[in-house]
C-alpha positions as CSV (number, residue, x, y, z in Angstrom):
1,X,5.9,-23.5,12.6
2,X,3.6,-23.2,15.7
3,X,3.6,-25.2,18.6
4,X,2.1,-24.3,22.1
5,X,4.2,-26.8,23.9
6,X,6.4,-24.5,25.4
7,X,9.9,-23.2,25.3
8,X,11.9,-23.2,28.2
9,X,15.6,-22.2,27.9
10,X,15.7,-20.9,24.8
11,X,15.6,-17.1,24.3
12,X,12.2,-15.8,22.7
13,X,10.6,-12.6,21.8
14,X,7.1,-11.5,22.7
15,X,5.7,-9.5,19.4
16,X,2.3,-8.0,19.0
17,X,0.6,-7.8,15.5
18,X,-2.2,-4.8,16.0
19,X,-3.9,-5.4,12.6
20,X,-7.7,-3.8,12.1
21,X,-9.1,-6.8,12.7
22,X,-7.8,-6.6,16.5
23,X,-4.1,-7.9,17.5
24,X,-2.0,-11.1,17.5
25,X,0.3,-11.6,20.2
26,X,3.2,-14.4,19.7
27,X,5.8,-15.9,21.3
28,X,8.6,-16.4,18.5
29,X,12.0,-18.2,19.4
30,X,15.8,-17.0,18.1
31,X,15.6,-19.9,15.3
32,X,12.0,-18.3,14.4
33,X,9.6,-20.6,15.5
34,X,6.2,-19.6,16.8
35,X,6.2,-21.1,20.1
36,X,2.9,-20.0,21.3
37,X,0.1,-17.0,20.1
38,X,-3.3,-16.0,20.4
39,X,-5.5,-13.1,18.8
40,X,-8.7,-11.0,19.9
41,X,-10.9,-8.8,18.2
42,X,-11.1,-5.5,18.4
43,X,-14.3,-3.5,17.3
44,X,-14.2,-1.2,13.9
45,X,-16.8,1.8,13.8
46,X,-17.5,2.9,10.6
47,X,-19.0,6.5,10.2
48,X,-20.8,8.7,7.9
49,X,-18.9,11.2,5.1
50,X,-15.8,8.3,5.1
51,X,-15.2,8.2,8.6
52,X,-13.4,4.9,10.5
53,X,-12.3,4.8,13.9
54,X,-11.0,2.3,16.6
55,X,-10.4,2.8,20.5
56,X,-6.8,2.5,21.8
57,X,-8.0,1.3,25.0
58,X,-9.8,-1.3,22.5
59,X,-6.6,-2.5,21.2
60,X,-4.3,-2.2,24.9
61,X,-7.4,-4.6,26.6
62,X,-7.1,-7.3,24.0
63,X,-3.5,-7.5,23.8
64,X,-3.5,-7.9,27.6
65,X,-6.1,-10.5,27.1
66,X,-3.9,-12.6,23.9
67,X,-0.9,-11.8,26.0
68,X,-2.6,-13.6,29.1
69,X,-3.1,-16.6,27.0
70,X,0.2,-16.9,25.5
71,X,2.1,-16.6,28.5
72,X,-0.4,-18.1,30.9
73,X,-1.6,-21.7,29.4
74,X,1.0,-22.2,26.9
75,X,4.0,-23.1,29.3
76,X,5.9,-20.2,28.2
77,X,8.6,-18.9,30.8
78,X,9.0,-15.2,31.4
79,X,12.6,-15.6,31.8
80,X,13.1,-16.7,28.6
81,X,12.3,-13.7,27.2
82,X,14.5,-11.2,25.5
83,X,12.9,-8.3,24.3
84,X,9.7,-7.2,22.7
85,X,8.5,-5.8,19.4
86,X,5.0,-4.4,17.4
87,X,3.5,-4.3,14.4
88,X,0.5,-2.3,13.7
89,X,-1.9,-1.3,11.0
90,X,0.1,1.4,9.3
91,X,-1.6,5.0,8.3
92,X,-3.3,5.8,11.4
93,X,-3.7,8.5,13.9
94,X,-3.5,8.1,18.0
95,X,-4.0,11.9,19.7
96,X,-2.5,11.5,22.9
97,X,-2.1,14.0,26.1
98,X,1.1,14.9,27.7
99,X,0.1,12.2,30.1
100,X,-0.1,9.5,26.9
101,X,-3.4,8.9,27.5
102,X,-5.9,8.8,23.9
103,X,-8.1,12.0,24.2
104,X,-10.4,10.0,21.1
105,X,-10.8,7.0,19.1
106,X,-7.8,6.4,16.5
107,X,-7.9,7.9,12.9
108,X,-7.2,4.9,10.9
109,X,-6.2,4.3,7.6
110,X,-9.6,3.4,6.1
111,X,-10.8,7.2,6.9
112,X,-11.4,9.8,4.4
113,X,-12.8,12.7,6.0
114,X,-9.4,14.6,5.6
115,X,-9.6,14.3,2.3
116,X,-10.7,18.4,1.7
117,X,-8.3,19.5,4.1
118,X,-5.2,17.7,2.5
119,X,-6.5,18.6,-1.4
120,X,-6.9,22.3,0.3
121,X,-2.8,22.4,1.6
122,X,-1.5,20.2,-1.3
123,X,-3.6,22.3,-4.4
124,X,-2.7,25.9,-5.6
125,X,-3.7,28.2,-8.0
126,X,-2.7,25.6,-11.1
127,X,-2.7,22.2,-10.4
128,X,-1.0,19.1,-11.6
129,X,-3.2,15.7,-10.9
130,X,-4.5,17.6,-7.6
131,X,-1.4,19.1,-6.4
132,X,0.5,22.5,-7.0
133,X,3.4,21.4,-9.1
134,X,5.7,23.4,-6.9
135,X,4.6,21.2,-4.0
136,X,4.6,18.1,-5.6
137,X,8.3,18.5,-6.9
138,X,9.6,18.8,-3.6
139,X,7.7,16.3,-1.8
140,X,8.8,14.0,-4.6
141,X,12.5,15.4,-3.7
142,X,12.4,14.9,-0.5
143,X,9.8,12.1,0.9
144,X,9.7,10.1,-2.3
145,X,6.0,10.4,-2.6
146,X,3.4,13.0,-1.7
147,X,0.0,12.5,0.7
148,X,-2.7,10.8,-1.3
149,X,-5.6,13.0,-2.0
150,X,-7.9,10.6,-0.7
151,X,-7.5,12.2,2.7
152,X,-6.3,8.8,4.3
153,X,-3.0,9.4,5.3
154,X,-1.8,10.8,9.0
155,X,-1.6,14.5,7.6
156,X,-4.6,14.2,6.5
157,X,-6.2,12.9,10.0
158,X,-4.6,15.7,12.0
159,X,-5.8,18.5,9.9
160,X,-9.0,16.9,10.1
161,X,-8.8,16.3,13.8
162,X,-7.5,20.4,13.5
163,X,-10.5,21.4,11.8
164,X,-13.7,19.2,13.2
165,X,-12.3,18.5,16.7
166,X,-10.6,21.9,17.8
167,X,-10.5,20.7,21.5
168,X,-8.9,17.5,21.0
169,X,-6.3,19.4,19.1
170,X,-5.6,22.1,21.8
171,X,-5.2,19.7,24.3
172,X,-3.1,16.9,22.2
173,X,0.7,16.9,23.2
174,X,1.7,14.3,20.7
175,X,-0.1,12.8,17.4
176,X,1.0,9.2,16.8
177,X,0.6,6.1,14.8
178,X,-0.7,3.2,15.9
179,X,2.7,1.3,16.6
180,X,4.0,4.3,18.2
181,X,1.2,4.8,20.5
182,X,2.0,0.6,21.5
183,X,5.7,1.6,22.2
184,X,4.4,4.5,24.5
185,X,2.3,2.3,26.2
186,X,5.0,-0.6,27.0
187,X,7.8,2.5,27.8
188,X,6.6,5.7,28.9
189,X,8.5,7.0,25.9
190,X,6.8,9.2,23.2
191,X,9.4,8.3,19.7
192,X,8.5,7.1,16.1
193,X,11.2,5.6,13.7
194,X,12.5,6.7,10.1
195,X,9.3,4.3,8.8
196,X,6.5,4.6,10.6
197,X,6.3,8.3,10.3
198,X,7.3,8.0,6.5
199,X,3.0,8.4,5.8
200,X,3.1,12.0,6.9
201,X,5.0,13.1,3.9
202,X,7.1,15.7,6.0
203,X,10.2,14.0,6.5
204,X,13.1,14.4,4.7
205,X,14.2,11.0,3.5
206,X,16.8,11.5,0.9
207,X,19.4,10.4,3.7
208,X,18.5,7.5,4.4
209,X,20.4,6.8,7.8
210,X,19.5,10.8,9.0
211,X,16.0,11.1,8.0
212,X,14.7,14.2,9.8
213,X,11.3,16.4,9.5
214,X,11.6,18.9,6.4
215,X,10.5,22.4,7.9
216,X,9.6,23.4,4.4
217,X,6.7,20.6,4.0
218,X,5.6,21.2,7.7
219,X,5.0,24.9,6.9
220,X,3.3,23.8,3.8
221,X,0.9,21.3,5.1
222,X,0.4,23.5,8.6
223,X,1.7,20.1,10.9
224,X,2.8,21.5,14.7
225,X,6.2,20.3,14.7
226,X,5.8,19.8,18.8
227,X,2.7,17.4,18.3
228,X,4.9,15.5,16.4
229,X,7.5,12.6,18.3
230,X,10.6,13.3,18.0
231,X,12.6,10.6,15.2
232,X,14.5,7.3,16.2
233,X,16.4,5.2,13.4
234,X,14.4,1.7,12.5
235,X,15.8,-1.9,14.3
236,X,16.7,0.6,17.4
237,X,15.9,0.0,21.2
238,X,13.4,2.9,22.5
239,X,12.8,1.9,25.9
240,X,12.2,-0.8,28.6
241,X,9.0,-2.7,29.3
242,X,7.4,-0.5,32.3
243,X,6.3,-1.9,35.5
244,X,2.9,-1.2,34.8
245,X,3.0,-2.8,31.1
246,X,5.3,-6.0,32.9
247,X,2.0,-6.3,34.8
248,X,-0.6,-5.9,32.2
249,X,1.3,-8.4,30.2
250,X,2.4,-10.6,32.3
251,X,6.1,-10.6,31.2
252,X,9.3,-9.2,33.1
253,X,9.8,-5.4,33.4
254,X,13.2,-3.9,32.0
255,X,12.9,-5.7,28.6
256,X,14.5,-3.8,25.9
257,X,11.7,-2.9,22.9
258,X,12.5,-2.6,19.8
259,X,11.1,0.7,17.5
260,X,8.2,-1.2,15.5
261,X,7.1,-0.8,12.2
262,X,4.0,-0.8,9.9
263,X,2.3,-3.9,8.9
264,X,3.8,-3.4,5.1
265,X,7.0,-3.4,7.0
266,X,6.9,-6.1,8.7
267,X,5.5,-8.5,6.0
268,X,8.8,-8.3,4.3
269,X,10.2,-9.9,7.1
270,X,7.6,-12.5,7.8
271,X,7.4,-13.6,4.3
272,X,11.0,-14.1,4.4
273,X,11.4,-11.8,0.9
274,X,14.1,-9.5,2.4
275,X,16.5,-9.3,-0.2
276,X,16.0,-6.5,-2.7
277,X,13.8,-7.0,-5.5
278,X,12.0,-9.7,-4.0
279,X,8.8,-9.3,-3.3
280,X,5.4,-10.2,-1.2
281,X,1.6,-10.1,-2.4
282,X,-0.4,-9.7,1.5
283,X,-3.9,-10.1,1.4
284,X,-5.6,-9.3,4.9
285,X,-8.5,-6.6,5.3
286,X,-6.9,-4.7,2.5
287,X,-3.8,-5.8,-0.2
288,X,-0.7,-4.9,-1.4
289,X,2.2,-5.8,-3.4
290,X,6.1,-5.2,-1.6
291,X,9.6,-5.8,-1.0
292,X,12.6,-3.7,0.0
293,X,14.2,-1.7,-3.2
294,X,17.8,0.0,-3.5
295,X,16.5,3.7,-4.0
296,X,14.3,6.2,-3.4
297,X,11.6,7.5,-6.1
298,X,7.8,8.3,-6.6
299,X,5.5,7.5,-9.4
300,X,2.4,9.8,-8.8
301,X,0.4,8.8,-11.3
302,X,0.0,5.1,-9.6
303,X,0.7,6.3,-6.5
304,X,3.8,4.0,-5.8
305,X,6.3,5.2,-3.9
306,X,9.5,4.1,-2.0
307,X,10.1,5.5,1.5
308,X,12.2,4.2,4.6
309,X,11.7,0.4,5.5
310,X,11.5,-1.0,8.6
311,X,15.2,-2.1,7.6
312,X,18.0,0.6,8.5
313,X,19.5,1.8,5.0
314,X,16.7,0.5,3.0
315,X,13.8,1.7,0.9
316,X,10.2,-0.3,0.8
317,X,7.7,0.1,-2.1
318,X,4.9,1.3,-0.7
319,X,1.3,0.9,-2.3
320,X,-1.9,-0.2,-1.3
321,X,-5.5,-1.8,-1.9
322,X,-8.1,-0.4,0.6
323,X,-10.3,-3.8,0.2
324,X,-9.0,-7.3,-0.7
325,X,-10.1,-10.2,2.3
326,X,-12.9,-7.3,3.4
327,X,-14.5,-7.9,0.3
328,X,-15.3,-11.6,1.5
329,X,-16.2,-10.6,5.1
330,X,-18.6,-8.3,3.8
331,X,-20.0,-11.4,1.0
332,X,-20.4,-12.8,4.9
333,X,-21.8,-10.4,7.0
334,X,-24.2,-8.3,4.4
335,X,-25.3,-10.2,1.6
336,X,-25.2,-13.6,2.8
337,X,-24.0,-15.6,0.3
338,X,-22.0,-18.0,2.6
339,X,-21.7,-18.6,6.2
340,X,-17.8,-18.5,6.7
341,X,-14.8,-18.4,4.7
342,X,-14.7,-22.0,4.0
343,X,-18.4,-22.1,2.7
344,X,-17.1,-19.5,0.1
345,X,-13.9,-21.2,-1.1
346,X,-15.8,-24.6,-1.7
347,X,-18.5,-22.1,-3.3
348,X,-15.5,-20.5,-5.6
349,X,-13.9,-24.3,-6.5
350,X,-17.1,-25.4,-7.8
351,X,-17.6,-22.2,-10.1
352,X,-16.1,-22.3,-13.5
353,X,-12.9,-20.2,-14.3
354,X,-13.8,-16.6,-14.8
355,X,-17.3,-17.1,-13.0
356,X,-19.5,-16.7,-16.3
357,X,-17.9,-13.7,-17.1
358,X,-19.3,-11.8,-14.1
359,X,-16.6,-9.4,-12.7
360,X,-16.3,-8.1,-9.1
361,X,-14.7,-4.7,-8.7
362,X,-13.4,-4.9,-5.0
363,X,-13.4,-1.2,-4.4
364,X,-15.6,-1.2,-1.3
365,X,-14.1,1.9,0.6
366,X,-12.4,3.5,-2.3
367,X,-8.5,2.7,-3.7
368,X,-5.4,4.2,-2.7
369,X,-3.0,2.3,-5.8
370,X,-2.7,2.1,-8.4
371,X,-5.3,4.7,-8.7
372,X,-6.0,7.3,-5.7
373,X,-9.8,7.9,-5.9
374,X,-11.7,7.6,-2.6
375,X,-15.3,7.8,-4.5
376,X,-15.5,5.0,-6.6
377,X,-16.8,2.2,-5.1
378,X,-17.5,-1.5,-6.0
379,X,-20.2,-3.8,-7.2
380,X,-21.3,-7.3,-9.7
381,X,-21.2,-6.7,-13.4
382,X,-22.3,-8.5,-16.2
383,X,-24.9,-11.1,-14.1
384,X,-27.5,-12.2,-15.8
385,X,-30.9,-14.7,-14.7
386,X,-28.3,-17.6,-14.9
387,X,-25.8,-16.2,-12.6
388,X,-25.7,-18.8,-9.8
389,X,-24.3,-18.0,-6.3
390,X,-21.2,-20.0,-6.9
391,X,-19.9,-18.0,-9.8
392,X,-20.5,-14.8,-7.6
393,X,-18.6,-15.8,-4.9
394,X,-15.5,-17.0,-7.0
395,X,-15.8,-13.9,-9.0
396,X,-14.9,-12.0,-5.8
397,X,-12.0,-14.5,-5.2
398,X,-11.2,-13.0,-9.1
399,X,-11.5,-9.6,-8.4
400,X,-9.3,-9.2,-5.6
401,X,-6.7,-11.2,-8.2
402,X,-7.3,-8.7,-10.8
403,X,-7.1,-5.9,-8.7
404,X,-3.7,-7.1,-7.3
405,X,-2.7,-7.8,-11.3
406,X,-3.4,-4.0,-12.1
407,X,-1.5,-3.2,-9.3
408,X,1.8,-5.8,-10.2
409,X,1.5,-3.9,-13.5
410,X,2.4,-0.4,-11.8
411,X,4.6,-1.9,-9.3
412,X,6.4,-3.8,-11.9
413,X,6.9,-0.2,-13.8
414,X,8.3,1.2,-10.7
415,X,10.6,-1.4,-9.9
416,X,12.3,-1.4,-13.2
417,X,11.9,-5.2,-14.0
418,X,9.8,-8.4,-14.1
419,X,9.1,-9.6,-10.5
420,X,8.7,-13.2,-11.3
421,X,7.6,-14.7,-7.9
422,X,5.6,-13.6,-5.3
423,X,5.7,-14.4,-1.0
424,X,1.7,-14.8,-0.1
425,X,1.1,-13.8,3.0
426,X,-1.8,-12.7,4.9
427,X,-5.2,-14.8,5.8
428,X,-5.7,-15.2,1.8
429,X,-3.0,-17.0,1.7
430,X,-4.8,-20.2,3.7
431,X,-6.4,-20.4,0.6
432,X,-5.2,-23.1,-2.2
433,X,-7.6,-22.2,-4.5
434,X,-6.9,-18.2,-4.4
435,X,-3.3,-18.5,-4.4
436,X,-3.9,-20.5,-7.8
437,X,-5.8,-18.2,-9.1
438,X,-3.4,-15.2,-8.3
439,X,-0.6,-17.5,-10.0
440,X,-3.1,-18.0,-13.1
441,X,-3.9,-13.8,-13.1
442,X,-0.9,-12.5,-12.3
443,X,1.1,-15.1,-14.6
444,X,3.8,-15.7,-11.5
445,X,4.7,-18.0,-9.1
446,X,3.0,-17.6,-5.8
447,X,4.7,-19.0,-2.6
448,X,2.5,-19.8,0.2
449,X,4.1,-19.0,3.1
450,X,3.2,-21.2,5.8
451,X,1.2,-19.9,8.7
452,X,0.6,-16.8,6.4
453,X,-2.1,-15.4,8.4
454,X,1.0,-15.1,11.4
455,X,3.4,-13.5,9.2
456,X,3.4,-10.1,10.4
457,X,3.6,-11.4,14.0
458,X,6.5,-13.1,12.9
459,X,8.2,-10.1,11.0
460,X,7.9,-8.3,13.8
461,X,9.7,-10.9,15.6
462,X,12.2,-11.5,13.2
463,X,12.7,-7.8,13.3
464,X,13.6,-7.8,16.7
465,X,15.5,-10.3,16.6
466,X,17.7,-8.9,14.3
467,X,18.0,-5.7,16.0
468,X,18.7,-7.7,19.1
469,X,21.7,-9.2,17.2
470,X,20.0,-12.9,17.4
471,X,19.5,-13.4,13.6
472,X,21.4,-11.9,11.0
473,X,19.5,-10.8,7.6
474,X,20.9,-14.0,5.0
475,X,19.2,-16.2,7.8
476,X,15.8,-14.8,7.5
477,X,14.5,-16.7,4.3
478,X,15.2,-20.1,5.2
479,X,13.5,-19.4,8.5
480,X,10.1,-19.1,6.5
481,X,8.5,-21.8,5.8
482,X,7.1,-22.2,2.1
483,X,4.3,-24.8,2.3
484,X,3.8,-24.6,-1.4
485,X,4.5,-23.2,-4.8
486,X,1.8,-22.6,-7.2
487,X,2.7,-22.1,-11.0
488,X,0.4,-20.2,-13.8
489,X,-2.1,-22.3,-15.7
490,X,-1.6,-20.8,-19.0
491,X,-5.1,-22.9,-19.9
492,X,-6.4,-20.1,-18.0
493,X,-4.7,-16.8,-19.5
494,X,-6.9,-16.0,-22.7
495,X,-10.1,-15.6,-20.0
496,X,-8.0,-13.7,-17.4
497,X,-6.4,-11.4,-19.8
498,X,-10.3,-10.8,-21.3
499,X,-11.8,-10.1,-18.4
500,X,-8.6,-7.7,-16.9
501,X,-9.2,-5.5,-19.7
502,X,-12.9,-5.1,-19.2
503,X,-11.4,-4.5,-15.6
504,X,-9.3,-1.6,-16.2
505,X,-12.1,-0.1,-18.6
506,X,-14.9,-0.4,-16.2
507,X,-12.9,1.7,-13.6
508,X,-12.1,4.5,-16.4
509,X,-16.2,4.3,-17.6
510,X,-17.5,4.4,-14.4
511,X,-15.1,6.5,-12.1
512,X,-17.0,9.8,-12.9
513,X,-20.4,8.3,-11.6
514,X,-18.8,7.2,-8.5
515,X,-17.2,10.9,-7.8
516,X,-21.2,12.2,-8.9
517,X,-22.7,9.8,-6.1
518,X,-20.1,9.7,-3.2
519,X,-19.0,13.8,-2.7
520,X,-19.3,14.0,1.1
C-alpha cells in the first residue's frame, strides 16, 4: 500500500492526520494507494488537576516539516495534485483571534479540568446519573447524546477556558476543534462541519442533512453563539489552499479542501468498514469501537451515542477509551519494563494466556465508555512473588482487550445486533499477537488492516476523494487492504471469560476509592 517511488500523472491528494502523537502527512492516489508520507512528533504537556494541552504552532511546524518530506524527496509532483483534506484528534479546543492566530495551547480531549463547570450547567436541583432530567431529555432529542461529565468534551474546555482564563476568552473571536483550526490555517476560512462540532452537544442533529446550533442547549450550557464557526455540511469544499499555506507546504495554491473530520471519522473510511453496521476496533493513544449506523439515539448509561458522521446523511457510533496503546508507552517510558514496543510484544508471546491471572486495568487518565468516570484510574492486580515481567507486560496487552470487550458489550446493545467482525486499525494493529488476542477476548474475527497505523491518513484521503467525485462509496472496501484475518481460539475462552468478570467487578469495587483519591 505504500510506496515512495513517486506518482507522476496520476491525480493524488495530500491529507494530514493530526493525531496526539503529532501528524501524518500522506500522499494518497485516486485508486487509494499511499504514494508517499512521513510523520513528526509533536510535544504533549500534561498538567496538574487533569489538565493536557498541545501548541497549534506545535502541530502547523511539523506538518510543514512531514509535508516537506513527502513532497520534497519522494518524487511526488505538485501538479498532480487535486485537493487536500485533515484529520485530527477529535474533542479538542483551539481559541483563536479574529486574526486566526491561537491565543493558548489547545484544550485536548485528554483534559478534565472542565469537568465542574459542565456538571454545574448540565445538573439541577434533582438529578438523573449527573444531569437534570429536563436537560438530559432534550439533549438526547436533539444531539443524540449529552456532554460527558468528565469535563473532556469542547463545552466543557470553553467554560473552563471562561472561567480560569477570562482574558483569553474576551479576546477569542472563534473557539475551534483541532481539524477546524487546520482548515483555517490552509484557507483563511473560519467553518466546522455537521461532525466535527457534533462533541459540543449544542447542535441540533435530528436533520440529518440541516443540522444547525439548538439555541435552547446554547442558553443552557452558556456557549457564545458568535465564538462559535458558523456550520458546513461534511464531504463539502470550504476553501482553497492560501498562498501562504501553498508555501509552507510546498504544494500549489488554489487547491480545493475538503471539510475534515475527527479521527473516529475517518477511521471508518480507512478501515474500509463503510457500510452500515460494519464496524472498526482503533487502537492508537486511546480505543474505540465504530462504524456508521442508520439512526440517531443515545444510551447514557454507557455513554454511546450516534451523532453526524463524517459521511453526509449518516450517523457514527461514537464512544471512546481514554487509554489503550498509551498504556504501553507509559510500560516504556515510566516503569521500564521494555525498551520499545517490540521488546514488549516478544515479552507478551512468551507469557502464558491470561498472564498468571494478573489483570491490568488500563484506565490511566480516566474512561469516557462504557463508563464516564474521570477518577478512577489504573494499576496490576493479583501479582504475587512469582509474577515475572513477561506475564506483566502481556497482561497489559489483555487489558486493553478486555477493556475493548466491555466496551463491544455496550456497543453491541446500542447497535441492536451481534457485530461479528471487526476492521483493526490503528498502531495496535501491527501487532499479530494483540490482534489474536482481541479475536480470542472479544470472541470475533479481527481484520488487520494493512498499514493500520496509516489508516486515518488514508480515510481522510478516501474522504476527499469521494467528495471530490474520484471514488464512489461501494469502491472504498476493496481499496483496503486486509493483510490478515484472525479467528477466536475458543481453547482460550474459559480464562478470558474468568478474568473479564473479575474485570467488570474490580471497576464496580474500586471506583469509589478512585473518586476518594483523585477530586481535583
Amino acid at each position: 500500500m505504500t510506496d515512495s517511488g513517486g506518482s507522476r500523472g496520476e491525480p493524488c491528494v495530500l491529507a494530514v492526520d493530526l493525531g496526539t502523537g503529532g501528524p501524518k502527512v500522506a500522499v494518497v492516489s485516486a485508486s487509494g494507494r499511499i504514494v508517499a508520507h512521513a510523520a513528526e512528533p509533536v510535544a504533549l504537556h500534561l498538567l496538574d488537576g487533569g489538565g493536557a494541552e498541545q501548541d497549534p504552532d506545535d502541530w502547523w511546524s511539523a506538518i510543514r516539516r512531514a509535508a516537506a518530506r513527502v513532497m520534497g524527496t519522494a518524487g511526488v509532483d505538485p501538479g498532480d495534485l487535486i485537493g487536500v483534506g485533515c484529520t485530527a484528534q477529535w474533542s479538542g479546543t483551539v481559541a483563536v483571534d479574529a486574526e486566526g492566530h491561537a491565543l493558548m495551547r489547545a484544550v485536548i480531549w485528554m483534559d478534565s479540568r472542565g469537568n465542574a463547570e459542565i456538571r454545574r450547567v448540565a445538573g439541577g436541583s434533582v438529578n438523573v446519573l449527573g444531569y437534570d432530567p429536563r436537560k438530559l431529555l432534550r439533549w438526547v432529542q436533539v444531539t443524540g447524546g449529552a456532554p460527558g461529565l468528565s469535563g473532556k468534551d469542547p463545552v466543557s474546555h470553553i467554560l473552563f477556558i471562561r472561567q480560569a482564563f477570562p482574558d483569553v476568552y474576551a479576546r477569542t473571536a472563534t473557539f475551534l476543534e483541532p481539524v477546524d483550526y487546520l482548515n483555517l490555517r490552509l484557507t483563511g476560512r473560519t467553518s466546522a462541519s455537521y461532525d466535527s462540532i457534533a462533541a459540543h452537544w449544542v447542535t441540533d442533529n435530528r436533520t440529518i442533512d440541516a443540522v444547525a446550533y439548538d439555541a435552547k442547549l446554547l442558553e443552557w450550557t452558556g456557549l457564545d453563539r458568535d465564538r462559535l464557526p458558523d456550520l458546513v455540511p461534511p464531504g463539502s469544499v470550504v476553501g482553497e489552499v492560501t498562498a501562504e499555506a501553498a508555501a509552507d507546504l510546498g504544494i500549489p495554491a488554489g487547491l480545493p479542501v475538503v471539510t475534515g473530520t475527527g479521527d473516529v471519522h475517518s477511521a471508518v473510511f480507512g478501515s474500509g468498514a463503510v457500510a452500515d453496521f460494519a464496524t472498526h476496533l482503533y487502537i492508537g493513544t486511546s480505543s474505540w469501537i465504530s462504524g456508521h449506523v442508520p439512526f440517531k439515539k443515545t444510551a447514557p448509561t454507557s455513554n454511546v451515542a450516534s451523532i453526524p458522521a463524517g459521511l453526509a446523511g449518516r450517523y457514527l457510533i461514537a464512544d471512546e477509551h481514554e487509554t489503550a496503546g498509551a498504556c504501553l508507552t507509559f510500560l516504556r517510558d515510566n516503569l521500564g519494563l521494555a525498551a520499545d514496543f517490540e521488546s514488549m510484544n516478544a515479552m507478551a508471546e512468551r507469557a502464558p494466556v491470561g498472564s498468571g491471572r494478573v489483570l491490568f486495568t488500563p484506565w490511566l487518565n480516566g474512561e469516557r465508555s462504557p463508563v464516564d468516570d474521570h477518577t478512577v484510574r489504573g494499576g496490576f492486580h493479583n501479582l504475587s512473588l512469582a509474577t515475572t515481567t513477561d506475564q506483566m507486560v502481556r497482561s497489559v496487552f489483555e487489558g486493553v482487550a478486555l477493556n475493548s470487550r466491555w466496551l463491544l458489550e455496550a456497543v453491541e446493545k446500542f447497535a441492536g445486533r451481534r457485530l461479528d467482525s471487526l476492521a483493526f486499525v490503528g498502531g495496535g494493529a501491527n501487532s499479530d499477537l494483540w490482534s489474536q488476542i482481541h479475536a480470542d477476548v472479544l470472541g470475533r474475527e479481527i481484520r488487520q488492516v494493512g498499514d493500520p497505523v496509516l489508516a486515518n491518513v488514508r480515510g481522510a484521503a478516501l474522504l476527499t476523494l469521494h467528495a471530490l467525485g474520484k471514488v464512489s462509496l461501494d469502491d472504498i472496501p476493496s481499496m483496503v487492504e486486509i493483510r490478515r484475518t484472525y479467528q477466536p481460539n475458543a481453547a482460550h475462552a474459559a480464562e478470558y471469560d474468568l478474568l473479564f468478570g473479575e474485570f467488570v467487578t474490580l471497576y464496580k469495587q474500586t471506583k469509589g476509592i478512585f473518586k476518594r483519591l483523585n477530586r481535583f
